[in-house]
Structures are given as structure tokens and as C-alpha cells.
N, C-alpha and C positions, 0 to 999 in steps of 0.2 A: 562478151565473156559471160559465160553460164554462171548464174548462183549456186554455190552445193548449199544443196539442203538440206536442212536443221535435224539432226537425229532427234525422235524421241517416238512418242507412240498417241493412241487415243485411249481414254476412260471414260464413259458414257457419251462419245461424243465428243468429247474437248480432248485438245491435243495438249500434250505434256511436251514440254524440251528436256532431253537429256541434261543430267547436271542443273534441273532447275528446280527452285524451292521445294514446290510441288513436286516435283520429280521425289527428291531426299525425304519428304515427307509419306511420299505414299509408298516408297521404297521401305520405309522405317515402321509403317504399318502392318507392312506383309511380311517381315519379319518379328514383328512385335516386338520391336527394341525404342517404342515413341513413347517417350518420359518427357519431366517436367523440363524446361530450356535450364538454359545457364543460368540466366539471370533468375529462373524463377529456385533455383537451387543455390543463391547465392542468397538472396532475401530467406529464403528460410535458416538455412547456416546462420545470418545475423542475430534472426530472431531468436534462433536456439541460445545462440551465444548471451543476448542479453537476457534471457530468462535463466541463466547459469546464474549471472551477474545479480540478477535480482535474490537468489536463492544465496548469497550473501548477509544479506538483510535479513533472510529469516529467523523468527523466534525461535531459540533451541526445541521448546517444547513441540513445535510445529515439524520442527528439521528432522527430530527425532523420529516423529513415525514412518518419515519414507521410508520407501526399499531403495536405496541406492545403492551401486557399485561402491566396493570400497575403493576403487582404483577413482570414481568420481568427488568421493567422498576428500581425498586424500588431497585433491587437486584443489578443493574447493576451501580447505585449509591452510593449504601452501599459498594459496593466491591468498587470503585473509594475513599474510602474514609478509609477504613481503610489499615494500614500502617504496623500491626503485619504479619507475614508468614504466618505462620500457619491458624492465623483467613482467611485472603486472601487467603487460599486453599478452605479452607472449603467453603467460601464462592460462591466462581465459580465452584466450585461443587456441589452448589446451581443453580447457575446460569445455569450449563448444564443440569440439570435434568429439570428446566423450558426453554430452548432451544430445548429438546425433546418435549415437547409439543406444540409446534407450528404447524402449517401445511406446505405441502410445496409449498406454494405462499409466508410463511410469511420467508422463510428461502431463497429463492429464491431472493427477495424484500430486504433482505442485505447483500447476494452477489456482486447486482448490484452497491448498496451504497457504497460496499467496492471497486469495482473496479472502479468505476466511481471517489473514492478519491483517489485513488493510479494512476489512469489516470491523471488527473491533478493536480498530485504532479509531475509525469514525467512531463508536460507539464511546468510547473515552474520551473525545474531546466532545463528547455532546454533555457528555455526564461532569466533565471540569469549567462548562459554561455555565451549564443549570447550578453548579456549587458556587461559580465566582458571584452569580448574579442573585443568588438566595443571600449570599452573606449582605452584598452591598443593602440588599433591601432589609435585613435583619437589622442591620445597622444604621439603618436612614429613619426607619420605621416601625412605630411599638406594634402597630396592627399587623404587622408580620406574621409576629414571632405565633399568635393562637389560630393561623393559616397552617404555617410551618405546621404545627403540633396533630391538626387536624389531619394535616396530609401524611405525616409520621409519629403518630402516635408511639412510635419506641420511641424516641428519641430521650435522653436523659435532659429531662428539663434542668432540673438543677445545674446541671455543669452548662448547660444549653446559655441558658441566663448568666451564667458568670462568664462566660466567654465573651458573649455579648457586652457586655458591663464592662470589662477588663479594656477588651481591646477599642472601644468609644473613649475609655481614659485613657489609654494609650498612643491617640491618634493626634497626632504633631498637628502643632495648627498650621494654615494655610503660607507655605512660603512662595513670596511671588515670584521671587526674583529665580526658585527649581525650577518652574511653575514654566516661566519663560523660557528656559533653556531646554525644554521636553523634560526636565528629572522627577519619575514621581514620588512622594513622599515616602520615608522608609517607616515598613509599619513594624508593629510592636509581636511579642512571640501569642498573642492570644489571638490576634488577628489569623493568623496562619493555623494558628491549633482548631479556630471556629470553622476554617474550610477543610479539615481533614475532617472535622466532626459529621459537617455538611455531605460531604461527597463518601462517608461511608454509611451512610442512613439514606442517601439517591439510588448508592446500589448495591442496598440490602434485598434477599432474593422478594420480602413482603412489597418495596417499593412501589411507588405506583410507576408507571412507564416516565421517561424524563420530560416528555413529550407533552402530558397531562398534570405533571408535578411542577413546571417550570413557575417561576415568579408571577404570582395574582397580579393585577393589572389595581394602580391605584380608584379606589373608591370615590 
């Protein structure tokens, strides 16, 4: 019995089979309808969606400068505001499907916003390091305090030094028994007032960089 044989055709040379990959692929060329796959337009839809989700999180002030749709805008409120699961799915699956319709300046545009608040969140816990660890050494150490003054010369010495003063007499003595159980000592209201003092003299615009201001190294 004869084999029929295999429709399809040749392209440089190599034979294509009807109805095969290749075939749909070079078929989809010479109409120019060859886009990205399913799966590669499903990973992006996710992506969109969770960069919806992260724009949650944004700082108003940051939120503020977009251009957004108010139809996105609206969405992005409604979902901040209900509290069910399931609704909260559905709804940012609202929300990515208006995330794909953006362009890409407007998606571009809160990248920026996203990185620029995650920049200066780093920037803040570096600057609430450099204040915990200037107090401890203020407090442990008289040779500090004319380091301190050198590096911030505004500083209000006067209140600098009662702060200081205040919160040494304020500091509970050693209990073993919190001590063992993780608990740490509860400090006094001067203690706390010395690291607001701290950390708004680290990021005064004269400041030195945190970097270069951090805790002198014991002599």
C-alpha cells in the first residue's frame, strides 16, 4: 500500500509540513500577525498587575504627580478599601487589566515613583542607624559629645548636654531576670527626646553625609 504524502511545501530548501509549527509560524509572518506567545502575555498581565499592587503602597505625595486615569485612580481606591479576599482579588484584577492600558511613559512614570520611595526609605533607615548609634556612644562616652559638636557645630549644646545628663539618670539599672527573657529596659522621656535631637541635626541640609558623620571609632 502506497504512503500519501505529507502536504506542505519548501523555504530555502527545508520542507515545511502543513499544519506544522513551522508552518503557523511562517504563515503568521507573512501576514504579520507574529506577537508575543500566551504565556509571554500572561507574565506580563502579572507583572502589570503586581505593579498596580505595589502603587498601593505609594506615598500620597509621590501618587500625586502621576497622570493617571481616573477610571484607574478610582480602582486603585476601591481596592485600598475593601477588606474581603476574594473581593480584593477580583478587584486588582480590575486594576491590571486598567494597568495594561497605559502607555509606556505612564508605566515608566511609576517605576520611577516606586524607586525614588524605596530610595528614600533606605535613606531613612540609614539616617535612624547613624541617630541610634550616636546616642548609645553619647551616652556611654564623654569623648563623644566634642566629636559630636565638631561634626555639628549647630547643635544646641546646652539642651545637647541636659539631654544627655537627664537620660544617664534616667536609665534603670540592669535587670537580669528582662535581660533573660529578651525584654529591653524601658527608657526614660530624655532618652527618646536625645534621638529626635540626633537624627534632626544628621539631616540638616549643612549635615555632613551619614556616611562620613557615623560614630568615631573608640581611641
Amino acid at each position: 500500500m502506497s504512503r500519501k504524502p505529507t502536504r506542505g511545501y519548501y523555504v530555502k530548501g527545508q520542507f515545511v509540513a502543513a499544519g506544522s509549527e513551522l508552518d503557523v509560524q511562517l504563515q503568521a509572518e507573512r501576514k504579520g500577525t507574529q506577537g508575543p506567545s500566551r504565556t509571554d502575555r500572561k507574565r506580563e498581565s502579572a507583572a502589570l498587575q503586581a505593579l498596580g499592587e505595589d502603587l498601593l503602597g505609594l506615598r500620597a505625595d509621590l501618587f500625586a504627580r502621576l497622570s493617571l486615569p481616573d477610571a484607574l485612580r478610582d480602582a486603585l481606591a476601591e481596592a485600598q478599601r475593601i477588606t474581603n479576599f476574594e473581593g480584593r482579588r477580583r478587584q486588582m484584577q480590575y486594576v491590571g487589566k486598567l494597568m495594561r492600558q497605559l502607555d509606556p511613559e505612564a508605566l515608566e512614570a511609576i517605576r520611577a515613583a516606586l524607586d525614588e520611595q524605596h530610595s528614600g526609605s533606605a535613606a531613612e533607615n540609614q539616617l535612624l542607624h547613624a541617630a541610634e548609634q550616636w546616642r548609645e556612644r553619647l551616652l556611654a562616652d564623654d569623648t563623644a559629645l566634642p566629636a559630636w559638636l565638631a561634626a555639628h557645630p549647630g547643635t544646641d549644646t546646652q539642651q545637647l548636654r541636659a539631654l544627655i545628663r537627664q537620660a544617664r539618670k534616667d536609665a534603670p539599672p540592669a535587670d537580669q531576670g528582662a535581660l533573660s527573657q529578651g525584654l529591653a529596659p524601658r527608657k526614660g522621656r530624655a532618652y527618646r527626646e536625645l534621638f529626635q535631637l540626633l537624627r534632626a541635626q544628621l539631616a540638616a541640609p549643612d549635615a555632613l553625609p551619614t556616611s562620613t558623620a557615623s560614630v568615631p571609632d573608640n581611641e
